[in-house]
C-alpha positions as CSV (number, residue, x, y, z in Angstrom):
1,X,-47.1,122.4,1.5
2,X,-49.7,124.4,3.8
3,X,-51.3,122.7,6.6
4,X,-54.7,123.1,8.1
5,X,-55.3,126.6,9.9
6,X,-56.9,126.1,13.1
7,X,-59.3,128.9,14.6
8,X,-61.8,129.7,17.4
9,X,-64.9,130.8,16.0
10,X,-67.8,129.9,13.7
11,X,-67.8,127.9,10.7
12,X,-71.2,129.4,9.9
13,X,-68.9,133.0,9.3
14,X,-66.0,131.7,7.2
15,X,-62.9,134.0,7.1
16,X,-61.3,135.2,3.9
17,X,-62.5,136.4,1.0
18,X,-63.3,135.0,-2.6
19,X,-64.8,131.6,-3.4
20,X,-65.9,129.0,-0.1
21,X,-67.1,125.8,1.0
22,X,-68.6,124.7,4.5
23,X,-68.4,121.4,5.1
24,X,-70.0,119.4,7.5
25,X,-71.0,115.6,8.1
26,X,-74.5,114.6,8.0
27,X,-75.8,111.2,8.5
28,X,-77.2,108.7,5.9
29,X,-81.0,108.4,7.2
30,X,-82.0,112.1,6.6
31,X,-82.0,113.3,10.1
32,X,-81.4,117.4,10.7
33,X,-81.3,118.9,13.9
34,X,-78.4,118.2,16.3
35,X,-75.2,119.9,17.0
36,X,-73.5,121.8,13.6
37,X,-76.4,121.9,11.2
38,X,-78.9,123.9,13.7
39,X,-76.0,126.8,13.4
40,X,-76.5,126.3,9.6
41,X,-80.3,126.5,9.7
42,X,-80.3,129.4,11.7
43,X,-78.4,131.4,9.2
44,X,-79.5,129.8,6.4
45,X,-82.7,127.6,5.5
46,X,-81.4,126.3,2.2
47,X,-79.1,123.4,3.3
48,X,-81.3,122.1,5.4
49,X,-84.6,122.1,3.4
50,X,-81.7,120.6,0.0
51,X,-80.9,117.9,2.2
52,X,-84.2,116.7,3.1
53,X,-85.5,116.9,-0.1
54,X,-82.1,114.7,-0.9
55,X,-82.7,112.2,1.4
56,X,-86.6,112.0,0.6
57,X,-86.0,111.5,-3.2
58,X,-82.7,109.1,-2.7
59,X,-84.5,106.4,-5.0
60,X,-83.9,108.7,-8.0
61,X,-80.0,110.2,-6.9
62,X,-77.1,109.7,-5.2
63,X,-77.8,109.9,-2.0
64,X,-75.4,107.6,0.0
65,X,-72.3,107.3,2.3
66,X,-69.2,109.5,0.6
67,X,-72.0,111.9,-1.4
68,X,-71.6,115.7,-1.3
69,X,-74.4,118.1,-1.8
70,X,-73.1,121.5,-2.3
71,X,-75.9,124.2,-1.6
72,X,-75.7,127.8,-2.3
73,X,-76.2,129.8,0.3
74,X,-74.4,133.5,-0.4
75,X,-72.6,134.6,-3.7
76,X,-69.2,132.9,-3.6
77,X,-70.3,130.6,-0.6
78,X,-71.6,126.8,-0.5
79,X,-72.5,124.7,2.0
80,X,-71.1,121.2,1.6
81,X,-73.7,118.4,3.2
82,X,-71.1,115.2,3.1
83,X,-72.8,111.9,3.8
84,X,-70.3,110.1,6.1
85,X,-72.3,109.0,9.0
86,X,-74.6,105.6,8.8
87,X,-77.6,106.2,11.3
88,X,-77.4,108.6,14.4
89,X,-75.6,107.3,18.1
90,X,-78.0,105.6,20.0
91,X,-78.4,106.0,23.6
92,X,-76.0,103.4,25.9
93,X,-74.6,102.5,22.6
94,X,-71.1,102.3,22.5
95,X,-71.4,101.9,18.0
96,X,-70.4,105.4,16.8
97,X,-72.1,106.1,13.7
98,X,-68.8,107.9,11.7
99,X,-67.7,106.4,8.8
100,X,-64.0,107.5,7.9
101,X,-64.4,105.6,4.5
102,X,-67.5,107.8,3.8
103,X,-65.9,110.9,4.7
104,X,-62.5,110.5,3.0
105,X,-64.7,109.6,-0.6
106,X,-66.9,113.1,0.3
107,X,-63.3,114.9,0.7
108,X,-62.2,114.0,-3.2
109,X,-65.5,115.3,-4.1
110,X,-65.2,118.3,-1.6
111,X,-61.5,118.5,-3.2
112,X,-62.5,118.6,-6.9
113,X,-65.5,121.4,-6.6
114,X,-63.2,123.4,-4.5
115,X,-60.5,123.4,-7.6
116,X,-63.3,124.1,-9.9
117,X,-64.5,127.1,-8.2
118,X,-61.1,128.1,-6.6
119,X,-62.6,127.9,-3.5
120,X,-61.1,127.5,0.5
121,X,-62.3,125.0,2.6
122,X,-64.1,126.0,6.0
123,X,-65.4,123.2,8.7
124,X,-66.1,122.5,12.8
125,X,-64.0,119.2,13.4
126,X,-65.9,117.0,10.7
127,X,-67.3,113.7,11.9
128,X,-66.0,114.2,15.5
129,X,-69.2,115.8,17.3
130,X,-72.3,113.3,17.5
131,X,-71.1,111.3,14.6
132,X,-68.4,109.9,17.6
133,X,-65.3,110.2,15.4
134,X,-62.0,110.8,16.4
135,X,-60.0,114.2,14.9
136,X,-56.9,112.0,14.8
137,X,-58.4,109.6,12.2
138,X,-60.1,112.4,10.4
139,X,-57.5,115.0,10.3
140,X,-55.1,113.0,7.8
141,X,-58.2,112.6,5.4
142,X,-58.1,116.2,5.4
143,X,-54.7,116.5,4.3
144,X,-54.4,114.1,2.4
145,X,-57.6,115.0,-0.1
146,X,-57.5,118.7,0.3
147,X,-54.2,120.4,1.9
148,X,-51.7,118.7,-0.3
149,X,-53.5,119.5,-3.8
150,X,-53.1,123.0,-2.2
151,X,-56.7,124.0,-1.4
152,X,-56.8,125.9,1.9
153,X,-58.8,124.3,4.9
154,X,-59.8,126.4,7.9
155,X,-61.2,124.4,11.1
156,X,-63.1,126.3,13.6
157,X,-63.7,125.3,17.3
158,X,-66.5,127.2,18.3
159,X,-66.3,128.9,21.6
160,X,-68.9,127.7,23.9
């Protein structure tokens, strides 16, 4: 079994070649604009303008905690928006808004379009910046749904 290649750099320029996936976390009340996803909208408008237009038309999909939206952003590149945060932290608050249940149902969907397209998996530490989560709890998700069905996950930690 392979395990989870850890890297410093950018998620937003995955290694490798062939077929790829960026996930990321987003939260369940259509918010865009903190920490990961302003990396993404600077180097590509698509997933952020897909998930607003997600979120804004929720009564009619499935928009919710554990969805994945997969946006094309380059030939042989996605971005995955995974719903697995309810809300955003609130100042003083010691609630963090992660939801590992949310995250590990996104991952089997993550998992299954990845096999599909034959596709490696790319990601920051998913869940663990503003959603509060902790890389311990999340890690084991990640091999669990992707690493042992041999898909190959790269986490980045961005310098800086």
């Amino acid at each position: 079994m392979s395990e989870i290649t850890y890297v410093r750099g950018d998620a937003t320029a995955p290694s490798g070649q062939g077929p790829r996936l960026i996930v990321h976390v987003c939260n369940d009340i259509g918010g865009w604009g903190k920490g990961f996803v302003r990396a993404l909208s600077r180097r590509w408008p698509e997933p952020e303008r897909a998930f607003r237009r997600w979120h804004r038309e929720r009564a009619d999909n499935d928009f919710a905690l554990g969805a994945v939206q997969f946006v094309p952003v380059e030939p042989d590149l996605w971005v995955a928006n995974l719903v697995g945060q309810r809300g955003i932290r609130r100042a003083g608050s010691r609630a963090v808004p992660v939801r590992y249940e949310a995250i590990d149902e996104g991952l089997t969907a993550v998992a299954a379009r990845a096999a599909e397209l034959g596709a490696s998996v790319h990601m920051p530490r998913i869940g663990c910046g503003l959603a509060g989560g902790a890389w311990s709890r999340v890690e084991p998700l990640i091999t669990e749904r992707l690493v042992r069905r041999g898909t190959p996950v790269t986490v980045y930690d961005h310098d800086g």
